[in-house]
SEPAKOL-245544 format. One record per residue: x, y, z of N, C-alpha, C, O in turn; residue in three letters; residue number from 0. Coordinates in steps of 0.001 Angstrom, whole numbers, plus 500000, padded with zeros to 6 digits. Layout:
<pts>
+--------+--------+--------+--------+--------+--------+--------+--------+--------+--------+--------+--------+--------+------+
:    n.X :    n.Y :    n.Z :   ca.X :   ca.Y :   ca.Z :    c.X :    c.Y :    c.Z :    o.X :    o.Y :    o.Z : drenro : fise :
+--------+--------+--------+--------+--------+--------+--------+--------+--------+--------+--------+--------+--------+------+
:      X :      Y :      Z :      X :      Y :      Z :      X :      Y :      Z :      X :      Y :      Z :    ALA :  NUM :
...
+--------+--------+--------+--------+--------+--------+--------+--------+--------+--------+--------+--------+--------+------+
</pts>
This chain:
<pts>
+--------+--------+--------+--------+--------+--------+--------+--------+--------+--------+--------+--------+--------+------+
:    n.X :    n.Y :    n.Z :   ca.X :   ca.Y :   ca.Z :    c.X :    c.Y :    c.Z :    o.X :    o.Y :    o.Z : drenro : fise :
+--------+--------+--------+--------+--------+--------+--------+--------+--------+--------+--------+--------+--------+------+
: 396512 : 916096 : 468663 : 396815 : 917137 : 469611 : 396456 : 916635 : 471005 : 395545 : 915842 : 471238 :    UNK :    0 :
: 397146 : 917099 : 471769 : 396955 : 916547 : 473167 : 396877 : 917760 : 474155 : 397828 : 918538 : 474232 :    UNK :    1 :
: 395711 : 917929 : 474937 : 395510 : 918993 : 476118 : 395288 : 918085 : 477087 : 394917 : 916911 : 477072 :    UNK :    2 :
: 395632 : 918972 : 478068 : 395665 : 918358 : 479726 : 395624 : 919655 : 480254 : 396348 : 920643 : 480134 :    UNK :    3 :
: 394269 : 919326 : 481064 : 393453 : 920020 : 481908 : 394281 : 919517 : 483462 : 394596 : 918370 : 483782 :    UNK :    4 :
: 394465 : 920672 : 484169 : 394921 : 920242 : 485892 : 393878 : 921424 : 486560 : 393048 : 922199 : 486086 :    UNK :    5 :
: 394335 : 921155 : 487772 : 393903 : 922152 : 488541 : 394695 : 923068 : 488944 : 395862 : 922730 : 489143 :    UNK :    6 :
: 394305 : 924472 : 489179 : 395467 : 925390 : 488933 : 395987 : 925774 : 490775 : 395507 : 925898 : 491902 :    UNK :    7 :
: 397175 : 925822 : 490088 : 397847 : 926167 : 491469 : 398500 : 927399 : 491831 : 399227 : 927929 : 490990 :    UNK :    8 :
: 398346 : 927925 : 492951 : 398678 : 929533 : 492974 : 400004 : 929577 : 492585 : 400712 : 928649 : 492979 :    UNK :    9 :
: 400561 : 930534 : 491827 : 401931 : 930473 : 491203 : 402019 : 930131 : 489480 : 402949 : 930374 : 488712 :    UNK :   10 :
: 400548 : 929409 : 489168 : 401134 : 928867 : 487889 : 401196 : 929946 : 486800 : 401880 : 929943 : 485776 :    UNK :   11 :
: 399985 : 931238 : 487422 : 399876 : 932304 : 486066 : 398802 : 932012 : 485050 : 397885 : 931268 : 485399 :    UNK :   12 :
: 398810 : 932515 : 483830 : 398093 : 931928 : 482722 : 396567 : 932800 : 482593 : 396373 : 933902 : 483105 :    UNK :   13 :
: 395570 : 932029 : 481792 : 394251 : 932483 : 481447 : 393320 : 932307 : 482877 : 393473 : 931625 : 483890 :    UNK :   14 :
: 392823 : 932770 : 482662 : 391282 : 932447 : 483734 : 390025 : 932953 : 482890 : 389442 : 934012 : 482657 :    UNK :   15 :
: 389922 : 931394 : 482513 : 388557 : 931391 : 481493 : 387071 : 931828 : 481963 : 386260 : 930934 : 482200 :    UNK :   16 :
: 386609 : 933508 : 482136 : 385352 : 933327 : 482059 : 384197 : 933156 : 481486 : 384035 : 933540 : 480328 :    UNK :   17 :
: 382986 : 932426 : 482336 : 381888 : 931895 : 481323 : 381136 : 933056 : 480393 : 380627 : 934071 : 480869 :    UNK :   18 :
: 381165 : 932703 : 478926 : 380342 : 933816 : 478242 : 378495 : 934162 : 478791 : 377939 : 933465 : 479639 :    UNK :   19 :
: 378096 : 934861 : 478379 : 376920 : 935314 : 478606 : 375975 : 934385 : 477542 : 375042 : 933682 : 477930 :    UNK :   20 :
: 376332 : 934497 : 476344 : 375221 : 933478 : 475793 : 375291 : 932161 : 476044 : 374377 : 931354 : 475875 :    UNK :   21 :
: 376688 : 931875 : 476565 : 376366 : 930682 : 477046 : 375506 : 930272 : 478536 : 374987 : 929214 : 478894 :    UNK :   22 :
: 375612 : 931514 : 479151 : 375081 : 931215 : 480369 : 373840 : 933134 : 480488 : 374002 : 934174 : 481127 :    UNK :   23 :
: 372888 : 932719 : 479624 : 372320 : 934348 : 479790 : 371891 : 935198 : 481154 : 371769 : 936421 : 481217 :    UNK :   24 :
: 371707 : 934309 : 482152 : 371428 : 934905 : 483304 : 372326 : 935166 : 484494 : 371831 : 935815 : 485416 :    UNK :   25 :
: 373675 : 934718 : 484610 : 374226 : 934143 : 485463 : 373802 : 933673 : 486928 : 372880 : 933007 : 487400 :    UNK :   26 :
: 374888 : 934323 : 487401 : 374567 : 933840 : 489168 : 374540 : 935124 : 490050 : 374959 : 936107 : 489437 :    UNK :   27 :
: 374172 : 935354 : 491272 : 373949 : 936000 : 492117 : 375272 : 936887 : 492195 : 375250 : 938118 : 492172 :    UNK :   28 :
: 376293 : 936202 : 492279 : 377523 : 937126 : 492435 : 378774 : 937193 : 491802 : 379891 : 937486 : 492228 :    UNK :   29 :
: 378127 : 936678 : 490088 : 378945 : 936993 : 489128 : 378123 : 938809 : 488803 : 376999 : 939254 : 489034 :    UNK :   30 :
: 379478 : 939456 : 488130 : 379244 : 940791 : 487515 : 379525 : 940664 : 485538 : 380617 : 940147 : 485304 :    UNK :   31 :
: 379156 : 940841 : 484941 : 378885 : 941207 : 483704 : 380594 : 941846 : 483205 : 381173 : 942490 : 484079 :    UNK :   32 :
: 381041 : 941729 : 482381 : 382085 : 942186 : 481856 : 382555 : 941714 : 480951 : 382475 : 940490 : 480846 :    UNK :   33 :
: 383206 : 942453 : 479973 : 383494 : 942072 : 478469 : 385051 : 941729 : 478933 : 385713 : 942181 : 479868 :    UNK :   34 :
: 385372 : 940760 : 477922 : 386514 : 939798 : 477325 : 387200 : 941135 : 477230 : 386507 : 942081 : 476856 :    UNK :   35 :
: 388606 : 941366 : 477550 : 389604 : 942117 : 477042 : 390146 : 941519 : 475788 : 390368 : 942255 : 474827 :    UNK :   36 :
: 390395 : 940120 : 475723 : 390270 : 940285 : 474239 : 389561 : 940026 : 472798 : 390156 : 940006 : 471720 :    UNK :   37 :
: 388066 : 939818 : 473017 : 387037 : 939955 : 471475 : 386571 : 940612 : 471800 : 386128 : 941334 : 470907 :    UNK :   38 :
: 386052 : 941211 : 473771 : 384661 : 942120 : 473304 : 383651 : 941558 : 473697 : 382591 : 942124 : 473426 :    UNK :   39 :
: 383595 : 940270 : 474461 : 382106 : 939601 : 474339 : 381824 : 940083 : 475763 : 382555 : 940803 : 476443 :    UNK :   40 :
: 380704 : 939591 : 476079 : 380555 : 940031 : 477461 : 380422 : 938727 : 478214 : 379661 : 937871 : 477762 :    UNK :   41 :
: 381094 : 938510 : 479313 : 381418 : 937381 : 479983 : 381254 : 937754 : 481524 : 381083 : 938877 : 481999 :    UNK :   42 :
: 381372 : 936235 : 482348 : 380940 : 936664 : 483374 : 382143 : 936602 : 484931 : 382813 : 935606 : 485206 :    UNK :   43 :
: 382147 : 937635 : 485573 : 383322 : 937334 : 486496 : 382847 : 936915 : 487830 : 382500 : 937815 : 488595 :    UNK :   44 :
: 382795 : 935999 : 488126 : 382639 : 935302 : 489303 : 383097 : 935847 : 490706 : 383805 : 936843 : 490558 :    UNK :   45 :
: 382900 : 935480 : 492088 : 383692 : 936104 : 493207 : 384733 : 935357 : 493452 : 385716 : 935948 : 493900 :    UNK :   46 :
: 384810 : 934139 : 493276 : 385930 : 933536 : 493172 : 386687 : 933467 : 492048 : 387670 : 932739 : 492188 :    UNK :   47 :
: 386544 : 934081 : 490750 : 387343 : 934960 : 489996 : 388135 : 936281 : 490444 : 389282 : 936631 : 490167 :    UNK :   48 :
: 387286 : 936816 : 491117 : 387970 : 938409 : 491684 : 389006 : 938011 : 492542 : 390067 : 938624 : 492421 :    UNK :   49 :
: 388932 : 937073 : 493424 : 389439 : 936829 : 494653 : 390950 : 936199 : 494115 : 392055 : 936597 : 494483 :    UNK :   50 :
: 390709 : 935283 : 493300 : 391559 : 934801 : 492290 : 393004 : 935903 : 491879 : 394202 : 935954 : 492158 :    UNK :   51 :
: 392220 : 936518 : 491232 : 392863 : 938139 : 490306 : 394086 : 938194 : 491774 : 395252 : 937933 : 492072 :    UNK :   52 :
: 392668 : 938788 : 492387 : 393333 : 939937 : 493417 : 394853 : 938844 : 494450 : 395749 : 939477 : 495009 :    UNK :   53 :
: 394833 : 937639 : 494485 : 395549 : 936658 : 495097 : 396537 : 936651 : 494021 : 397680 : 936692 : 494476 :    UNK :   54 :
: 396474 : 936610 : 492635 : 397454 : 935855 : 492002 : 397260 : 937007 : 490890 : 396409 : 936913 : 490005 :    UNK :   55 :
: 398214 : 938201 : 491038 : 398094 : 939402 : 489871 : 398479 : 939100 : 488318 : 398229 : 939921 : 487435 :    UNK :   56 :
: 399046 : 937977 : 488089 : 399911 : 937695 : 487019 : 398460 : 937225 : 486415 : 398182 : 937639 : 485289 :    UNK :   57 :
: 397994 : 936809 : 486753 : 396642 : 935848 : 485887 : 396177 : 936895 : 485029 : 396385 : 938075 : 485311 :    UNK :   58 :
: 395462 : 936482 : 483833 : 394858 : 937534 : 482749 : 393515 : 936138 : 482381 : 393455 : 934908 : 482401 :    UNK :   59 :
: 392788 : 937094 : 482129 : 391607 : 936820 : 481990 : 390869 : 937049 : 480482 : 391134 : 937833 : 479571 :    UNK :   60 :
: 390005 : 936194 : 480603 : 389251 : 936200 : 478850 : 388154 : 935460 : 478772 : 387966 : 934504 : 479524 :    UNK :   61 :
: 387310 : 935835 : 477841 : 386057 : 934629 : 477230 : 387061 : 933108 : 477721 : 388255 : 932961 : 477983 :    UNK :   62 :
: 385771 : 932072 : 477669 : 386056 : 930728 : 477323 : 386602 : 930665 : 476439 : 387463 : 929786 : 476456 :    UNK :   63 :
: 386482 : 931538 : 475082 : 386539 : 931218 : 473911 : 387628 : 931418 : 473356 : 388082 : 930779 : 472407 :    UNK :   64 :
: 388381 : 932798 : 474205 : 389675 : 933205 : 473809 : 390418 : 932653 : 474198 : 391390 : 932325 : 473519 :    UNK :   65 :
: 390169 : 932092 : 476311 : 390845 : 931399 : 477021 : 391695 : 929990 : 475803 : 392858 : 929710 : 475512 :    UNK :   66 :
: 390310 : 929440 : 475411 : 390210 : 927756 : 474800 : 391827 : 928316 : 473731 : 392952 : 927879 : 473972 :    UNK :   67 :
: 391495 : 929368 : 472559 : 392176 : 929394 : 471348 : 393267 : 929794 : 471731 : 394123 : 929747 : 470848 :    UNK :   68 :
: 393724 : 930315 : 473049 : 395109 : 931207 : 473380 : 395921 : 929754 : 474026 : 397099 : 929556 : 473727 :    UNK :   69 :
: 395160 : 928779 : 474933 : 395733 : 927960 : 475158 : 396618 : 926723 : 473836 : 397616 : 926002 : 473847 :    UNK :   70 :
: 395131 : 927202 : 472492 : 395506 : 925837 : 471780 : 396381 : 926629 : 470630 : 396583 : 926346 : 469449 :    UNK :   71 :
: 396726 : 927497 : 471268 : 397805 : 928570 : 470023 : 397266 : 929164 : 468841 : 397996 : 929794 : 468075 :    UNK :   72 :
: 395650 : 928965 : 468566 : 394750 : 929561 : 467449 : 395019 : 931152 : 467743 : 395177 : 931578 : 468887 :    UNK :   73 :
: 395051 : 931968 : 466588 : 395098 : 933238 : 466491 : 393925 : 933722 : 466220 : 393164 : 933034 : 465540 :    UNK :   74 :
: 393514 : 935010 : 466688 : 392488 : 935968 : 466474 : 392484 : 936363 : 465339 : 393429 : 937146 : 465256 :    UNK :   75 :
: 391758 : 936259 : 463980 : 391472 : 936593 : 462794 : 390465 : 937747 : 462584 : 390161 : 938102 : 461445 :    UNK :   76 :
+--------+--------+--------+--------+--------+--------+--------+--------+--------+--------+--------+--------+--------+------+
</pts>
C-alpha cells in the first residue's frame, strides 16, 4: 500500500485530523476539547484548526484515528 502525505492546500477539501486526548492528555493553551463526530472520542481542536474550518467550509474533521482509517478506506466496525 502506498500513502503520500502533502501539505494541504486551500481548495483541496478532505479530513482534518485532530489530535486525540489520550494521546495528548493535557493539550495546549488554545486548543478546545471536542469529541470526533465520528467514534465519539474526545479530541483536540486547535486555533489554527478553527481558522482552517472557518477558511475552507468543505473540510470535515475527525480523531487521528478516524482521519488515518477514512483516508486508508478501513471501515468503522
Amino acid at each position: 500500500m502506498n500513502v503520500s502525505i502533502t501539505p494541504h492546500k486551500k481548495g483541496d477539501g478532505g479530513i482534518l485530523a485532530l489530535p486525540l486526548q489520550s494521546n495528548i492528555p493535557k493539550g495546549r493553551k488554545d486548543w478546545h476539547l471536542r469529541d470526533c463526530p465520528v467514534c465519539g472520542a474526545k479530541c483536540w481542536e486547535s486555533d489554527l484548526a478553527r481558522k482552517a474550518l472557518k477558511e475552507e467550509p468543505e473540510l470535515r474533521t475527525a480523531c487521528t484515528m478516524c482521519a488515518l482509517k477514512a483516508e486508508l478506506g478501513i471501515s468503522k466496525r
